[in-house]
C-alpha positions in Angstrom: -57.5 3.7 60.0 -60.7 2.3 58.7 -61.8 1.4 55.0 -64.9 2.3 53.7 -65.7 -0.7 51.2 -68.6 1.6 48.9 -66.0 3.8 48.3 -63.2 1.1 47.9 -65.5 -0.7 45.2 -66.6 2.9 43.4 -62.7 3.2 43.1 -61.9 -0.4 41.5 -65.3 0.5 39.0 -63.6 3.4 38.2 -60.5 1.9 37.5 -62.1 -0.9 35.2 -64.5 1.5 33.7 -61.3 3.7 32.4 -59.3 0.6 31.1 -62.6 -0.4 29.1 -62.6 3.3 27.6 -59.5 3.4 26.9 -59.7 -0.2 24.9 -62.3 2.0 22.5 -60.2 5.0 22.7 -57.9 2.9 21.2 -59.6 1.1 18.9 -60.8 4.3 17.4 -56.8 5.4 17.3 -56.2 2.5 15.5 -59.0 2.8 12.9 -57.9 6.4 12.6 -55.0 4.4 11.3 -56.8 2.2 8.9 -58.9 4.9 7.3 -56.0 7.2 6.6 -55.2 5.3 2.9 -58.7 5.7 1.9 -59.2 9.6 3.1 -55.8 10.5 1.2 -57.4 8.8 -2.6 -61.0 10.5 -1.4 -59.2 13.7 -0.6 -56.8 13.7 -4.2 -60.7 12.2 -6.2 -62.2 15.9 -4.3 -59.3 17.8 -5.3 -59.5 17.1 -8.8 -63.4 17.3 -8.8 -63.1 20.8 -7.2 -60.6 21.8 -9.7 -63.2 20.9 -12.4 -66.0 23.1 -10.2 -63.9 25.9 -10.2 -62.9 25.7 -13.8 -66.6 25.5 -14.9 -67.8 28.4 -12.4 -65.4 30.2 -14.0 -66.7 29.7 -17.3 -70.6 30.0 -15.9 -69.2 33.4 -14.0 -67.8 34.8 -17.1 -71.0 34.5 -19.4 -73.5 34.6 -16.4 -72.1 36.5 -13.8 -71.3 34.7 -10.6 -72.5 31.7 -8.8 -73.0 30.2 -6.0 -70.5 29.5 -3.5 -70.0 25.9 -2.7 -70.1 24.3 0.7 -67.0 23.7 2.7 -65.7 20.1 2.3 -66.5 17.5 4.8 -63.7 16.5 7.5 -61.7 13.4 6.5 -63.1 10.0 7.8 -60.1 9.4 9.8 -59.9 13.0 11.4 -63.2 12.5 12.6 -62.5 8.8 14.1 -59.4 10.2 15.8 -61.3 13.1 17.5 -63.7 10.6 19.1 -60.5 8.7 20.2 -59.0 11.7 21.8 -62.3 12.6 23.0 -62.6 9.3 25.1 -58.8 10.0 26.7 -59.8 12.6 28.2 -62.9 10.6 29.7 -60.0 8.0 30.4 -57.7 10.7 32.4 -60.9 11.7 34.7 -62.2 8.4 35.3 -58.7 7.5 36.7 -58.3 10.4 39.0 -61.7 9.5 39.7 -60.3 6.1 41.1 -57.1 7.2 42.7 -59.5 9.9 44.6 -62.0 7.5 45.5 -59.5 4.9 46.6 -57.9 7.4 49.4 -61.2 8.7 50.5 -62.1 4.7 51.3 -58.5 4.2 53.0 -58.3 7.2 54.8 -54.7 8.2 53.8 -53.0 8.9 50.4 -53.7 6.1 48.0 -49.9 5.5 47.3 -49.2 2.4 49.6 -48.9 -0.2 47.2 -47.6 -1.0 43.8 -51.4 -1.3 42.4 -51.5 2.5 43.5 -48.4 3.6 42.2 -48.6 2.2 38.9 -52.1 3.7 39.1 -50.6 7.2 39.5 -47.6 7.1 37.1 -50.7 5.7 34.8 -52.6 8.5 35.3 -49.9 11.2 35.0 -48.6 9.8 31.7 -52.6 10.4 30.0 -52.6 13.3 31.5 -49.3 14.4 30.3 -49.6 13.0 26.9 -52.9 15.6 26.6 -50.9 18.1 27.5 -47.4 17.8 25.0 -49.7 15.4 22.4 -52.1 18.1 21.8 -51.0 20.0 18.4 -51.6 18.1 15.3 -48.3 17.0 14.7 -48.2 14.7 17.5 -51.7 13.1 17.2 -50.6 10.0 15.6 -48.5 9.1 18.8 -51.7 8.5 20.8 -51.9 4.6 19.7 -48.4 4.2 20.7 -48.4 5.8 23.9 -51.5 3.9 25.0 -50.1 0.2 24.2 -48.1 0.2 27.2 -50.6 1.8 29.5 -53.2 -0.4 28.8 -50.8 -2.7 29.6 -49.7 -1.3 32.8 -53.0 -0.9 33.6 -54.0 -4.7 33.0 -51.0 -5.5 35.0 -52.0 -3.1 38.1 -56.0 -4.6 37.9 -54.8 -8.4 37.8 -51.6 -9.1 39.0 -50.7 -6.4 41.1 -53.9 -5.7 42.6 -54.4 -4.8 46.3 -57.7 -4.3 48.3 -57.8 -1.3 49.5 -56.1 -1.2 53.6 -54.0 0.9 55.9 -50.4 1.1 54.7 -47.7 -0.8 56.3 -45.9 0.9 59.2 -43.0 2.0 57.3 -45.5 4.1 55.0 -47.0 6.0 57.8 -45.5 9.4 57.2 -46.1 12.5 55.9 -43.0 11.8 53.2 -45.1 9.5 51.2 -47.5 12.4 49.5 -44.4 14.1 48.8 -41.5 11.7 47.5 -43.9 8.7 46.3 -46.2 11.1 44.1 -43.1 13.1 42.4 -41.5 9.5 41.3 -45.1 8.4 39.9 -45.6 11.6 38.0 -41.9 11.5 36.8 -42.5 7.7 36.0 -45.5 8.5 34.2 -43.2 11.6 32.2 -40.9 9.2 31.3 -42.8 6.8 29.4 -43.8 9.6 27.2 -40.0 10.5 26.8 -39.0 6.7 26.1 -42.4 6.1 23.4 -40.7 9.2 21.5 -37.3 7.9 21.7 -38.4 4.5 20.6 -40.7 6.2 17.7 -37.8 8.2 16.8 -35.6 5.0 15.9 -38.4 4.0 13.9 -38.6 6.7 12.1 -35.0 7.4 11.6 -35.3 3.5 10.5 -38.2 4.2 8.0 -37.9 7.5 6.8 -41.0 9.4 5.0 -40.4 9.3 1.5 -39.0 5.8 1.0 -41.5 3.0 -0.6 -41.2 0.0 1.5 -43.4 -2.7 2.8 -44.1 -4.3 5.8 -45.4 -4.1 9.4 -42.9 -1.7 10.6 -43.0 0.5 7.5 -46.8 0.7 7.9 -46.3 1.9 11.1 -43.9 4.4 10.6 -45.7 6.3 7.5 -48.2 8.9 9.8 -45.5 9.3 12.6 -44.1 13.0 12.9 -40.7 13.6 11.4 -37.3 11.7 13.4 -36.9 15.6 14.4 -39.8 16.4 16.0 -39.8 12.9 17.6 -36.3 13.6 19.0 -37.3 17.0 20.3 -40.3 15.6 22.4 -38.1 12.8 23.7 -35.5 15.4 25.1 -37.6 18.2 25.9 -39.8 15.7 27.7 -37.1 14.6 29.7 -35.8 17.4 30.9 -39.0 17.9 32.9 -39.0 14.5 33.8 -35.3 14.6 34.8 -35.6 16.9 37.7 -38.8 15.4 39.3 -37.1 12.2 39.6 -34.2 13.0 41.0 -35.6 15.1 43.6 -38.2 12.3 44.8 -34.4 10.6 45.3 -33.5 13.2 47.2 -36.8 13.2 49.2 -36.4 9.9 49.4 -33.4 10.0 51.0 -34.4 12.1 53.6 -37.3 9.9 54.6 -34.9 7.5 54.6 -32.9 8.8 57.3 -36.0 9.7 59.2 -37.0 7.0 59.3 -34.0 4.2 59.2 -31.4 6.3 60.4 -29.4 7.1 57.3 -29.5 8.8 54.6 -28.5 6.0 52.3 -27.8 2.3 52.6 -27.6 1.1 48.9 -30.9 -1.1 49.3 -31.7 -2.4 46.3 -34.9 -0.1 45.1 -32.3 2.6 46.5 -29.1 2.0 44.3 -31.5 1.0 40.9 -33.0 4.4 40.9 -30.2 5.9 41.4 -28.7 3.9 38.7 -31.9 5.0 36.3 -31.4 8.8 37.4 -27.7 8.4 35.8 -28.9 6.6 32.6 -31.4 9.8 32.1 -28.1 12.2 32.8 -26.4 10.2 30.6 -29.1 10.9 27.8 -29.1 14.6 28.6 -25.2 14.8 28.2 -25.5 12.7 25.2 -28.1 14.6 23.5 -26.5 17.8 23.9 -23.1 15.9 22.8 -21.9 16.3 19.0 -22.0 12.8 17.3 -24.3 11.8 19.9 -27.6 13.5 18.8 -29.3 10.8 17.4 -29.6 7.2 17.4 -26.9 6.7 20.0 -28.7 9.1 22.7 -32.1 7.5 21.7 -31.1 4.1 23.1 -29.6 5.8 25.6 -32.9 7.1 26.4 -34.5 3.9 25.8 -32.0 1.8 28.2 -33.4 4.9 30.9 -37.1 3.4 30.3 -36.2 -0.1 30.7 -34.2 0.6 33.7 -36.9 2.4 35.1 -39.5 -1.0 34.3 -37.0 -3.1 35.8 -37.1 -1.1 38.8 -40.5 -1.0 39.5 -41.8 -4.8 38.6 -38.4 -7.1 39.2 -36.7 -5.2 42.1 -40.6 -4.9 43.6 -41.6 -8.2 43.0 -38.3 -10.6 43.0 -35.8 -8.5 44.8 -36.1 -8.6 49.2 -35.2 -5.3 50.8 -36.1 -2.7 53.3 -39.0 -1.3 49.8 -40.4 -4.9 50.2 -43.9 -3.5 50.5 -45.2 -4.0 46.8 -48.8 -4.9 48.7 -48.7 -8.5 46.6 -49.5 -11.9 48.6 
C-alpha cells in the first residue's frame, strides 16, 4: 500500500481543526451556563412588565378601542449562546468524518489500524450520536458534559496516541477489520453517552431540583434534566449499545479463528471485553430488577464505562498480547 502525505496532512488539519471547534463549541455551552441566572431575573423583570402592558391596553382598549399588538419577546441570552454551541457540533461531527475519510483515502485501506484511529471513530460516533438522542430540549444541557471527555479523548488521540498515517500491520490485513473494528468503535462511542447519563443521573439523584444548596456540584446539577429522564437515556442508550458490542465480540471471534486458529484464547484485550460486555448485562438485568432501578444500576453502568476505558488505554498500552498493535513507538 502506498500513503499519500497531502491527503494524510488534510486529515490531521481536519482532526485539529474539529478539536479547536469543539473548544468554542464548548465554551459557548459553558456560557450558555453562566448566562442562565441572569435570563431567568430578565425573564421574571419581562413578565411583570408585560403584565403591566396588558393591564394598561386593557384599560386604553376599553375607552379607546384596541391597540396595537406588541412584538414577540426576544430569545433568552443563553438560548441563543447555546444554539451557536450546538450549531458548531455539528461543524465538529463533519469535520471529523472529514478526517477519518481523508485519513483512509491517504492509507489506502480502512482508517481503523491503530488506536489514534479508533479512538477517532468511537469519537466521532459519540457527537454524532449525541445529535441524534441530545436533540429535544430536555437534553440540551447534557452537551457540556458529554463533550468534557471527548475533548479529552480527542487531546489524547492528537498527542499521545498519535500515528502517522501507514499500512496496517499484518495481522490487520483482512476484510474483518471494517466489520468488527467499526461496530466496537461505534458501540464505544454509544457508551459514553450511556455512562455521561448514568453519571449525571447520580448527580442528580444527589442534588435534586428543588433543594437550596451551594457549591460546585449543586451548580452543576441545577439545569440538568430530571434523575428520570437521565436514567431513561442511560438505559435506553444502552440497549442499543449493548448489542453492537457484543456482536463485534462475536465478529471478533471469528476473525480470530481465521486468523489464529481459534475461536478464543483468553488474550487479554479478548477476556476484558468480554468482561465489560457482562458488566453492561449486568446493568440491563439490574435495571429491569426491582430494588435495583436506581443508584445501584447507575454505578453498575458506570463500572461498564470504566471497564470499557481500561480496556482501551491500559490493556492497549501496558498489557503485551496477540492485540499489541496500538500503532504507539
Amino acid at each position: 500500500m502506498t500513503e499519500n502525505d497531502t491527503l494524510a496532512r488534510y486529515s490531521d488539519w481536519a482532526f485539529e481543526s474539529a478539536f479547536a471547534v469543539l473548544v468554542l463549541a464548548l465554551v459557548l455551552l459553558v456560557a450558555e451556563y453562566a448566562t442562565h441566572r441572569a435570563d431567568v431575573v430578565a425573564e421574571r423583570e419581562r413578565e411583570l412588565v408585560a403584565a403591566g402592558r396588558r393591564a394598561a391596553s386593557d384599560t386604553v382598549e376599553r375607552t379607546a378601542g384596541p391597540g396595537r399588538v406588541e412584538e414577540a419577546p426576544k430569545r433568552a441570552l443563553s438560548e441563543r449562546v447555546g444554539n451557536m454551541g450546538r450549531a458548531l457540533v455539528v461543524v465538529v461531527a463533519g469535520l471529523q468524518v472529514a478526517s477519518i475519510v481523508l485519513r483512509g483515502l491517504a492509507t489506502e485501506r480502512f482508517p481503523l489500524g491503530n488506536m489514534y484511529e479508533f479512538v477517532a471513530m468511537a469519537c466521532t460516533a459519540a457527537v454524532i450520536f449525541g445529535l441524534i438522542v441530545l436533540r429535544k430540549p430536555a437534553y440540551r444541557t447534557m452537551w457540556v458534559y458529554l463533550l468534557v471527555p471527548v475533548l479529552i479523548l480527542m487531546f489524547l488521540a492528537a498527542t499521545v496516541l498519535y500515528a502517522d498515517a501507514a499500512p496496517v500491520v499484518p495481522a490487520l490485513r483482512s476484510f474483518w477489520l471494517p466489520i468488527h473494528v467499526t461496530i466496537i468503535s461505534v458501540g464505544s462511542g454509544i457508551f459514553l453517552v450511556s455512562g455521561v447519563a448514568s453519571l449525571l443521573f447520580l448527580l442528580r439523584i444527589r442534588f435534586p431540583r428543588g433543594e437550596e444548596r451551594s457549591g460546585v456540584f449543586a451548580a452543576l446539577a441545577e439545569r440538568l434534566p430530571d434523575a428520570q429522564t437521565l436514567d431513561r437515556l442511560a438505559y435506553r442508550t444502552t440497549i442499543i449499545g449493548f448489542p453492537l458490542f457484543g456482536a463485534g465480540i462475536i465478529l471478533g471471534a471469528i476473525w480470530a479463528e481465521a486468523a489464529w486458529g481459534r475461536f478464543w484464547g483468553w488474550d487479554p484485550k479478548e477476556t476484558v471485553s468480554f468482561i465489560t460486555w457482562v458488566v453492561y448485562a449486568a446493568y440491563l438485568h439490574a435495571r429491569a430488577t426491582s430494588g435495583w432501578r436506581n443508584t445501584r444500576a447507575a454505578w453498575i453502568n458506570v463500572a461498564g464505562f470504566i471497564a470499557m476505558l481500561f480496556n482501551l488505554f491500559i490493556i492497549n498500552m501496558v498489557v503485551s498480547g496477540l492485540h499489541s498493535y496500538a500503532g504507539l513507538n
